[in-house]
Structures are given as structure tokens and as C-alpha cells.
N, C-alpha and C positions, 0 to 999 in steps of 0.2 A: 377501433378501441371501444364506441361507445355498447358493442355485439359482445364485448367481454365484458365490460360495467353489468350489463344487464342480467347475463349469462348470472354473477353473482347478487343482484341483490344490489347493487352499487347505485344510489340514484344520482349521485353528483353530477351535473349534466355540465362542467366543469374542466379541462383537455388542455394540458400543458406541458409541450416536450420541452425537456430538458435541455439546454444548447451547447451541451459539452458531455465524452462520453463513448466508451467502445459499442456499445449498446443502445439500443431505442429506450429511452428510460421518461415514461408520461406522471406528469402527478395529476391524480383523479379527484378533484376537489381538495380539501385540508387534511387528510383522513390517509387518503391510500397512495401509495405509488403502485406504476405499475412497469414491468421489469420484461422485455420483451427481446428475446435470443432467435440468433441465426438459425434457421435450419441448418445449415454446415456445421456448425458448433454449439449441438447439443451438452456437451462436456460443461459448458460454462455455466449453462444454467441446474445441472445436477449438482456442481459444486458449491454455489450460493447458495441450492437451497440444501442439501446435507450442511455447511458450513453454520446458517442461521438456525437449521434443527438443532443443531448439536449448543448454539448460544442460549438459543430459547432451553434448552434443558438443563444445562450446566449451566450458566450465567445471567440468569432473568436478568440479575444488575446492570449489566453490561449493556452500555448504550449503542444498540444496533438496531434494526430493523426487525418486527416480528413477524411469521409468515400467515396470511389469513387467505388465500387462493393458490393454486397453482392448475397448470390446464396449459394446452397445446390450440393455436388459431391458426388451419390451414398451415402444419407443417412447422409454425413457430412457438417453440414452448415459450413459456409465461410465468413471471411470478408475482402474484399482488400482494405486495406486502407492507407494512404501516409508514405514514409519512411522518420522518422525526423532526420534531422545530429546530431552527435555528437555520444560518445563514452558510456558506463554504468556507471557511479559512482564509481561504485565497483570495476572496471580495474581499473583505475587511484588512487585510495583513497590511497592507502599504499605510493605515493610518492609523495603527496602534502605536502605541509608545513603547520601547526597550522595554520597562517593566514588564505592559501585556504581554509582551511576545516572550517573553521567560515564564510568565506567569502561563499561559497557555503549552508553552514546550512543558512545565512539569507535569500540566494534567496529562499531557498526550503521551509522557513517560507512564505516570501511573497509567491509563488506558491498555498500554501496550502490556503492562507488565501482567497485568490482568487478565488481558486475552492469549498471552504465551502460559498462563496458568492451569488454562480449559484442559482437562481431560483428551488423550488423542486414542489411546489404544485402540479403540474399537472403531474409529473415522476411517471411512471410505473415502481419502481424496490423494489426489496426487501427492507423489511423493518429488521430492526435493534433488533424487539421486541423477537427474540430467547434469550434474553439475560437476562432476567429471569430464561427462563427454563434450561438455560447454570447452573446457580447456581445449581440448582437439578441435574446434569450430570455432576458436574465438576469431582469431584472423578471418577467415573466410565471410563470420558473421559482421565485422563491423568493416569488411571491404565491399560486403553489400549495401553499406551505408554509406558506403564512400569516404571514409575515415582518411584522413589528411594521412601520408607515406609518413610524414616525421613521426606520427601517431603511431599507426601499425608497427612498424620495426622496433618500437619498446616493448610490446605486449609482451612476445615470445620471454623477454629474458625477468621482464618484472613478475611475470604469472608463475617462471619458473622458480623466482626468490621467496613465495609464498609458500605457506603450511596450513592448509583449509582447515577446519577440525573435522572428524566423520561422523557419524550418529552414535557412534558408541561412545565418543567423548563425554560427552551430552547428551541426553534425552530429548527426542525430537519433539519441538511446539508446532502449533497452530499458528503456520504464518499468510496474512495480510498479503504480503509483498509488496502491496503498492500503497502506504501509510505517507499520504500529502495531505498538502494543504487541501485540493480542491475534495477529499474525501473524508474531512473532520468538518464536523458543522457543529455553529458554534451561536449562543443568543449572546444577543449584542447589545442587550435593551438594559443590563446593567452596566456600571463602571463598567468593572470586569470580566471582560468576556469571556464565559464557561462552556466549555465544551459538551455537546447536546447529545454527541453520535458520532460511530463510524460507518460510513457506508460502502458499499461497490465490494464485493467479498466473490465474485467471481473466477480472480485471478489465486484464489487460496493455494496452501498447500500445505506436505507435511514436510519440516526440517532445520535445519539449524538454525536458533535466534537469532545468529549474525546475521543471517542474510536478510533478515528486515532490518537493517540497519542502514542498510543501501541504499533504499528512497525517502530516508528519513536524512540521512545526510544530506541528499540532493533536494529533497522536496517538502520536508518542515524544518527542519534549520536554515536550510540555503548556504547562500551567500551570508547570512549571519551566523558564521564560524564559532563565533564563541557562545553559540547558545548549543551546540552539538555538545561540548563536556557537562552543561546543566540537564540534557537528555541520560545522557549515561549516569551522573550523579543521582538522578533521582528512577531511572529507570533499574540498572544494576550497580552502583558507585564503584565496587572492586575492579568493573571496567576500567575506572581511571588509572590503576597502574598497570595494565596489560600494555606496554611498548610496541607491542607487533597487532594490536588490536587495530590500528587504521589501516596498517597494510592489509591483512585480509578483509576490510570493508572495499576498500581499494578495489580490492580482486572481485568481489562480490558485485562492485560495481561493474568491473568487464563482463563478469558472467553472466549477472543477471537475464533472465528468459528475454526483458525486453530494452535488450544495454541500448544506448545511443547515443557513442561517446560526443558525438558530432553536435549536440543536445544539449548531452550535459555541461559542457566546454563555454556553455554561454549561458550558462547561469550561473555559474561559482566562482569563483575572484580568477584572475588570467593568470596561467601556467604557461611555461613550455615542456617539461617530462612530469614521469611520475613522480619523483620525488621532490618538486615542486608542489604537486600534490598533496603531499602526504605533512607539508610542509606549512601549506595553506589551507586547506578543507576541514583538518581537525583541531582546528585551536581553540 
């Protein structure tokens, strides 16, 4: 790492991985992270950095990471990009108070609302249309996780009770997909803790707003149910009288590129079908 510091200019003699993470992710002194992708999957890091082009152009506002390098070390592309302040969500969450944690769900509504705002026409990134053929692979996919039989045998008939919307419903956004705790950082050094950034934008794509709804259910609301209707109030409010809206999160939760129902099951208050579910998850 210290051959790529050099490579730009970078004196910080400074070398700190990250301990959580798909990716090798170093911060290089106060200043810089540094963003380092598989040779197998060059795709991830073209999409970060098209994804953070297009924020830096369209959104300066918007609290994301800006890009100041990018380069290839022996076969691994790279991106060095600005190190944002503040702490992860997910260190601090267990000792906020109800307040904070409403108070932090509304920024991260405004946040989201924001970056589903950006500009896509002309973005070069994956599109959202696997979500289809996800339906035809859902069983197969979460029997390779090992998904409890009581589990699997509901999918087929709940997925079939669903009505997705298509891109023509709606105008396709700039989706995150993966919008948690451990990818909002947040300073902590007032009262109130305000939201600094979003980071990890690898997993991007282009498609329906619902489907980032999915690991905002599972992974900044949680198990705190009744902060999910204060997401939608301040994120879309007219969300709040769509009746069939949790059912297709629901489904978007099966679909999802990286579902794991097996996962999710033990973080969200205890079910036994889906409509238990749907019953518990969005109050």
C-alpha cells in the first residue's frame, strides 16, 4: 500500500484496514481512504467510481466520498478516495436514545431522498432487471443457504401474491442497495448525532426505489419497527397509505442480489411465515 501512497504524492506514513467489508478498504492517514478490488471483479470498482463521478457532478452536497486517484497494483484496480469524518452507525446505535435514533432515521430519509434524486440517463451501471429472473431462482438461491423447508415452501406462493412495479411505473433512481448502519457515519461529538456520509457504493445500480427499501428495513430500522413508518414519512410520506407497500418490500427482501433469509430471521423480532412478517417488520 505504502507503493501506491507514493505512486501519488501521499505522505501519510500512516496504514489502517478496515475490519469489516467485501473489499480491502485501508485509510491512509486522516485525508484519504484507499479502496482496493479483486482482480475477479473488476465490475465493482468501475461501478464506485462511475457511481461517485456522477455524485461529485451532480451532488457536491451530498455526503459521499470524492475521488482523488484511481490506478491498478499488479492486476488489482484501486480507488483513493477522501476519508469522511465521523464514526459507523452501527458502533454507536445500541447507546442512543429513541429520540437519536428517530432523529438519525429522518436524516438518512432525507439522504436517501436525495441521492434517488441524481440524474441517471446517461449512467453507465447496472441495471436492476435481474429481478425477474431472481423470481425463477429464488428457491434454488436460498436452498443454497440452507434456508429452513418450513421457509422455502412459502416463497413460491407469497412471491406469486406480489405485484413488483416495472420501470415504466416509475422512473428508475440511483440505487445504494445496501443503505445500513455499518455504511452511514455519523459524528458523535455533539448531543445529536448527525450524519457525516454515505459510504461503500460498489454494489450500485439502476432501478426501482423500492428495492432500497429492503436493507433499510432490515439494516437501519431493524428490529426497531416503528421507526421504519418515520423512514417513509419523511423519506416519501404518501408511502404511508400504500397497503401493498410492505408486501413488495417483503418480496424485494427474497429477491434481493444478496437475500439471506437465514440472516435476516435473526435480526427482526421472531416470525413463523410471511405474514407474520408483514405483520411485525412494518409497524
Amino acid at each position: 500500500m505504502k507503493i501506491i501512497s507514493q505512486r501519488h504524492g501521499i505522505s501519510s506514513t500512516s496504514l489502517e484496514l478496515f475490519p469489516s467489508g467485501s473489499v480491502f478498504v485501508f485509510a491512509l492517514g486522516e485525508k484519504y481512504v484507499l479502496k482496493l478490488f479483486p482482480p475477479l471483479s473488476p465490475e465493482f470498482c468501475q461501478t464506485e467510481h462511475a457511481v461517485l463521478s456522477i455524485l461529485q457532478s451532480h451532488r457536491a452536497d451530498l455526503k459521499t466520498p470524492r475521488i482523488h486517484f484511481t490506478g491498478d497494483f499488479e492486476g488489482w484496480p484501486y480507488i483513493v478516495m477522501s476519508k469522511l469524518p465521523g464514526l459507523p452507525l452501527q458502533n454507536i446505535w445500541p447507546e442512543l436514545s429513541q429520540a437519536q435514533r428517530r432523529d438519525v432515521v429522518e436524516q438518512t430519509a432525507e439522504l436517501v431522498r436525495i441521492l434517488h434524486q441524481v440524474p441517471t440517463a446517461h449512467a453507465h451501471l447496472p441495471q436492476s432487471e435481474f429481478i425477474e429472473a431472481q423470481r425463477g431462482n429464488c428457491l434454488n438461491h436460498h436452498q443454497h443457504f440452507e434456508l429452513d423447508p418450513h421457509w422455502l415452501k412459502q416463497i413460491p406462493e407469497f412471491l406469486e401474491s406480489v405485484t413488483l412495479h416495472s420501470s415504466f411505473d416509475t422512473p428508475p433512481v440511483l440505487l445504494h442497495t445496501e443503505i445500513m448502519r455499518q455504511h452511514l457515519l455519523v459524528d458523535v461529538t455533539a448531543s445529536q448525532p448527525k450524519i457525516t456520509g454515505l459510504i461503500d457504493f460498489e454494489p450500485s445500480m439502476i432501478g426501482h426505489f423500492e428495492y432500497e427499501l429492503a436493507s433499510i428495513t432490515l439494516f437501519v430500522t431493524g428490529s426497531d419497527t416503528h421507526l421504519f413508518p418515520i423512514f417513509l414519512k419523511n423519506y416519501k410520506a404518501e408511502l404511508l397509505k400504500d397497503a401493498e407497500l410492505k408486501r413488495r418490500i417483503l418480496a424485494y427482501i427474497l429477491l434481493h442480489r444478496y437475500s439471506y433469509l437465514n440472516w435476516f430471521l435473526t435480526l427482526m423480532p421472531p416470525v413463523n411465515n410471511f405474514q407474520d412478517c408483514l405483520d411485525r417488520w412494518f409497524s
